[in-house]
C-alpha positions in Angstrom: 0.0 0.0 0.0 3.0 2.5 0.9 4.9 1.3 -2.3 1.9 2.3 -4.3 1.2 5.7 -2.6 5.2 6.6 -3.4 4.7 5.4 -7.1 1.5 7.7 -7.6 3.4 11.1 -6.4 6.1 10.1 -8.7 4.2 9.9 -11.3 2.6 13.1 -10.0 5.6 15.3 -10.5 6.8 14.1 -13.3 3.7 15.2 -15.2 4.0 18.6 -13.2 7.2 18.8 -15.3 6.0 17.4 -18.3 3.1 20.7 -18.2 5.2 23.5 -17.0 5.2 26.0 -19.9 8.3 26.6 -22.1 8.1 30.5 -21.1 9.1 29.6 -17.2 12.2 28.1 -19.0 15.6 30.1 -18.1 17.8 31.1 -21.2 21.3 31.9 -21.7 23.1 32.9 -24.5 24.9 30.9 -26.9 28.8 30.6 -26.4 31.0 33.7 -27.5 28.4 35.8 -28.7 29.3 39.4 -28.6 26.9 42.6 -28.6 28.3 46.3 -29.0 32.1 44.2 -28.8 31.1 42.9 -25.0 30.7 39.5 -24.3 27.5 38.0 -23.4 28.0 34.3 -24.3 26.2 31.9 -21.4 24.3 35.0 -19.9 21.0 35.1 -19.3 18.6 38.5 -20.3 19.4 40.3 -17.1 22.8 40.1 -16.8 23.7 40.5 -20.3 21.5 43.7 -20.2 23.5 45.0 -17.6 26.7 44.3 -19.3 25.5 45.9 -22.6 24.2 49.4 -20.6 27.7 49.6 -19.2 29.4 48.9 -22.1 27.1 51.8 -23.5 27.5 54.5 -21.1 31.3 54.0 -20.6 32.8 57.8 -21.1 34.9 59.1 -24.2 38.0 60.7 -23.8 39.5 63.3 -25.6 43.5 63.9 -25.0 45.3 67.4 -25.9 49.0 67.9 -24.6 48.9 65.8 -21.5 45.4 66.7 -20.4 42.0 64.5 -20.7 38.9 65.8 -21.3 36.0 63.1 -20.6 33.0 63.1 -22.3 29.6 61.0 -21.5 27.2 59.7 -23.8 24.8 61.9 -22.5 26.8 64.5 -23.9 25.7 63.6 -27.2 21.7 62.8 -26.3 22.8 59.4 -26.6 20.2 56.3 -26.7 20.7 52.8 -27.1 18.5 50.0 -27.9 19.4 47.6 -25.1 16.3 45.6 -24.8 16.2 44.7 -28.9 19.8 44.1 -28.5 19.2 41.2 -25.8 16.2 39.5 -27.9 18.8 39.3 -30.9 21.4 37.9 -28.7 19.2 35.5 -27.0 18.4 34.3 -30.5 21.6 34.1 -31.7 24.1 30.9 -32.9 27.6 30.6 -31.0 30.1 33.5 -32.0 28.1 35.8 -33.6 28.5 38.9 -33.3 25.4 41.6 -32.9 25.4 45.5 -33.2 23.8 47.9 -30.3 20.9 50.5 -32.0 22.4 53.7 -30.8 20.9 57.3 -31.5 22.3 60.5 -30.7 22.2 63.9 -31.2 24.2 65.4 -34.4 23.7 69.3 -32.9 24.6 68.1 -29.8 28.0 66.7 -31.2 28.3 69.9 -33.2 28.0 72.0 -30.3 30.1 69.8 -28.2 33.3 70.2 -30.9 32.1 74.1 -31.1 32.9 74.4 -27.3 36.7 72.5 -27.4 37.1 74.8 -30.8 36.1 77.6 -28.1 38.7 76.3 -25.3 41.5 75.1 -27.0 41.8 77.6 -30.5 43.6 80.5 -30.5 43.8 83.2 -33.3 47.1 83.9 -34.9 48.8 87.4 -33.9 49.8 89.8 -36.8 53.3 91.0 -37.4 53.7 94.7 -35.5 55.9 97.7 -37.0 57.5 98.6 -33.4 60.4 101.3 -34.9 62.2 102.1 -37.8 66.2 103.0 -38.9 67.0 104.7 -41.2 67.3 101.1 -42.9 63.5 100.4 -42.8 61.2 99.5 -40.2 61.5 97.3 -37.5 59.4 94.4 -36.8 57.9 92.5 -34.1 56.9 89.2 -35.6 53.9 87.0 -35.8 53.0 84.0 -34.4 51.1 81.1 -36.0 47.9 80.3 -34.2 46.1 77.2 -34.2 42.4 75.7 -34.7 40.9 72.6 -34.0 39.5 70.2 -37.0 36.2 70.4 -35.9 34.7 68.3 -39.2 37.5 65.6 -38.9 36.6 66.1 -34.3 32.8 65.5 -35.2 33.3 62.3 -37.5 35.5 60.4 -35.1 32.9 61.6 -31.9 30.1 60.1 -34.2 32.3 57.1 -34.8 32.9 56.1 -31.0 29.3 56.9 -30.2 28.3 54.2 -32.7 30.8 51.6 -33.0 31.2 51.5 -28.5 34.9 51.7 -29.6 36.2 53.8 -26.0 40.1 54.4 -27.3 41.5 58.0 -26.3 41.2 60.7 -29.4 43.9 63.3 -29.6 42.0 66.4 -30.2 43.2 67.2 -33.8 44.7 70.7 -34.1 45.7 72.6 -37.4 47.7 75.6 -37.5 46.6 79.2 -38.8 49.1 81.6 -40.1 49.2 85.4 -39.5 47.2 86.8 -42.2 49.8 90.0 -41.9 53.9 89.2 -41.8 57.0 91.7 -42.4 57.2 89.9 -45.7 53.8 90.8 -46.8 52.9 94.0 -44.3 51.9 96.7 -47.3 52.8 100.5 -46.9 54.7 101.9 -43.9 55.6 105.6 -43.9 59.2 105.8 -41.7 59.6 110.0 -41.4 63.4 111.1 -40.6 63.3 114.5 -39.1 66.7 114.8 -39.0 67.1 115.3 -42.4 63.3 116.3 -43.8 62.6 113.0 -45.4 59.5 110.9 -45.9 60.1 107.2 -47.4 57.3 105.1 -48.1 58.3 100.9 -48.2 56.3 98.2 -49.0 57.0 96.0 -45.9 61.0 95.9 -46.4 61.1 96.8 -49.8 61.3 100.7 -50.1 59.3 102.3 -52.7 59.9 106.2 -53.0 61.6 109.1 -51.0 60.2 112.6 -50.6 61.4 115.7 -49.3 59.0 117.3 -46.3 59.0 120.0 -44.2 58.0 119.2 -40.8 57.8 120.6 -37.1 59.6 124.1 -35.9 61.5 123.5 -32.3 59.0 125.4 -31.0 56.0 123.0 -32.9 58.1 119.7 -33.1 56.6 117.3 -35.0 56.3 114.1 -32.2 58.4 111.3 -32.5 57.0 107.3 -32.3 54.9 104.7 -33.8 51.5 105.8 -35.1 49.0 105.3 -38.2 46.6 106.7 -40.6 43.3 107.4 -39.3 42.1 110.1 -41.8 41.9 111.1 -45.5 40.7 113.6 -47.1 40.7 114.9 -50.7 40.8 118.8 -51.2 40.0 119.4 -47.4 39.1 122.2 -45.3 41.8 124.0 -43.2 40.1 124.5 -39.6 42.0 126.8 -36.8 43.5 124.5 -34.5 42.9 125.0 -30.5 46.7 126.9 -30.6 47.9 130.1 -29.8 49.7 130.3 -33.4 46.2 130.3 -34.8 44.5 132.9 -32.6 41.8 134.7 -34.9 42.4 132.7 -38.0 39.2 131.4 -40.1 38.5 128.4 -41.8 39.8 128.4 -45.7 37.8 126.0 -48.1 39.4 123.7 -50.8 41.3 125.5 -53.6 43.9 127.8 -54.6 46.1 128.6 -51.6 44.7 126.3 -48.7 46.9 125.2 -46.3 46.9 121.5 -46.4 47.0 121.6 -50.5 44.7 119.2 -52.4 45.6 115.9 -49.4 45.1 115.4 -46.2 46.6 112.5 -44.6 45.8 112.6 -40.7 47.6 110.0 -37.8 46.8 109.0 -34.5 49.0 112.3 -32.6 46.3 114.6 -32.2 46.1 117.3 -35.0 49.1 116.0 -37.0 48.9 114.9 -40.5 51.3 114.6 -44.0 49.8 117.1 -46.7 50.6 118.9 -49.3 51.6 122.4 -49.0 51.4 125.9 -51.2 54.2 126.8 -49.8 57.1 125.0 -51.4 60.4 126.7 -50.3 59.1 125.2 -46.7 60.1 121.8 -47.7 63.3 120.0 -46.4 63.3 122.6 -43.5 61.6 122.7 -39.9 59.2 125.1 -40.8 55.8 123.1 -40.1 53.5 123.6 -36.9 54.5 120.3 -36.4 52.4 118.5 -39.6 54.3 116.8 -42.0 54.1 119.4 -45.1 54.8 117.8 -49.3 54.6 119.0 -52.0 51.1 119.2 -53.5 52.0 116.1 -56.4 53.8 114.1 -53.8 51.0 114.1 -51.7 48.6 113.2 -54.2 50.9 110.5 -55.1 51.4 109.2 -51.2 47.4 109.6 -51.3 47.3 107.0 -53.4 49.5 104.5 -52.1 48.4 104.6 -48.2 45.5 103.6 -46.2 43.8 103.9 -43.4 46.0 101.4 -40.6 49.3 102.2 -42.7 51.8 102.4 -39.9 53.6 106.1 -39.9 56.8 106.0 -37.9 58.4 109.4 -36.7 62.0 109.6 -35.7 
């Protein structure tokens, strides 16, 4: 009677067994299957879920001269399709290998590179007339700056987003030359008053010499670096704030005005190169401290300078 009860519960469980549905079953992953490059093989969902999230959200890294800058995923707006990723790899044979759905954010990459262009560019510096000899100008030189390859920055960005490939980028730097050296600076104007002279060079390279009057010892014309910063065809003559020029009045363009047909202003308050009517003034200190030409010569200078042209005094 005992033997028989034992037989029957038996035979009891086994058909439990025999009815359990298949979806109660526990599955693992097929040997060396890979997803996003991680391995998953012999995992079951959870775990190889897991794996695959952390495998996703592992940081980029972005190296410049001996420092890291880390980047997340979520940087980028980044999403990835775990779940689907899981159902493939559950179904897949041994060794296969699956890709991870990932979606990001193409502005956000964009404005991600726009902000390390931001940090780590810098603009190149110009060449700088500083002086002058009576050889030519003297130069303070440029320096080269540099830019980051944002386009070539974006791709590779895009690239490790995608592929879950973590390996270090060197931020990818290109240089930028000054736009303005001594070899190609344009027109200087170098003024000797020691001997009434006016040469105009082309960066080194000197291009004419004039005779000028300039400033009496008592009106010097001032000595250093300065520049263009007016022109004016067939000006006025105004009265400047000086006792020399106590009730003059203003004379109009034409026939006998002061400052000729050109007037070539620079950054010392109320001086300028101009032509002159009065031509047995030139190659002596008879100016109020202007720089006087003859009328042709400075039509001609006119002609050849702009406004920025670097006028050096000595």
């Amino acid at each position: 009677m005992i033997l028989r009860s034992a037989a029957a519960v038996l035979a009891a469980a086994g058909a439990a067994c025999a009815a359990a549905p298949a979806s109660e079953q526990v599955h693992t992953i097929a040997p060396g299957v890979r997803v996003f490059g991680t391995p998953v093989g012999g995992l079951t969902a959870q775990p190889a879920h897991n794996q695959i999230q952390r495998a996703f959200t592992r940081p980029l890294a972005i190296v410049y001269r001996g420092q890291s800058i880390v980047a997340s995923p979520r940087d980028f707006n980044a999403q990835a399709g775990v779940e689907r990723a899981v159902r493939s790899a559950l179904a897949a044979t041994p060794r296969s290998r699956i890709g991870l759905p990932i979606a990001f954010s193409h502005q956000a990459v964009n404005a991600y590179v726009d902000g390390l262009a931001q940090r780590f560019s810098r603009r190149p510096t110009n060449a700088e007339v500083i002086g002058a000899t009576g050889d030519g100008p003297i130069f303070r030189d440029g320096r080269a700056g540099r830019a980051v390859e944002k386009e070539t920055m974006r791709r590779a960005l895009e690239q490790e987003l995608a592929s879950g490939s973590r390996s270090p980028l060197v931020l990818l730097m290109s240089a930028v030359p000054p736009s303005r050296t001594a070899a190609n600076y344009g027109p200087i104007v170098v003024i000797d008053r020691s001997v009434n002279t006016l040469k105009l060079y082309s960066s080194t390279q000197l291009v004419a010499t004039f005779h000028v009057a300039t400033g009496q010892s008592v009106y010097p014309t001032p000595s250093g670096v300065f520049s263009v910063v007016d022109m004016q065809r067939d000006p006025w003559w105004l009265p400047p704030d000086s006792s020399w020029a106590q009730g003059l009045k203003p004379v109009p363009p034409g026939p006998g005005n002061p400052l000729g047909t050109r007037w070539m202003g620079i950054s010392a308050p109320g001086v300028g190169m101009h032509g002159t009517p009065d031509d047995s003034s030139i190659g002596y200190s008879r100016s109020h401290g202007c720089i006087r030409m003859h009328i042709p010569d400075a039509e001609w200078l006119f002609n050849h300078v702009v406004i920025g042209t670097p006028v050096v005094i000595l």
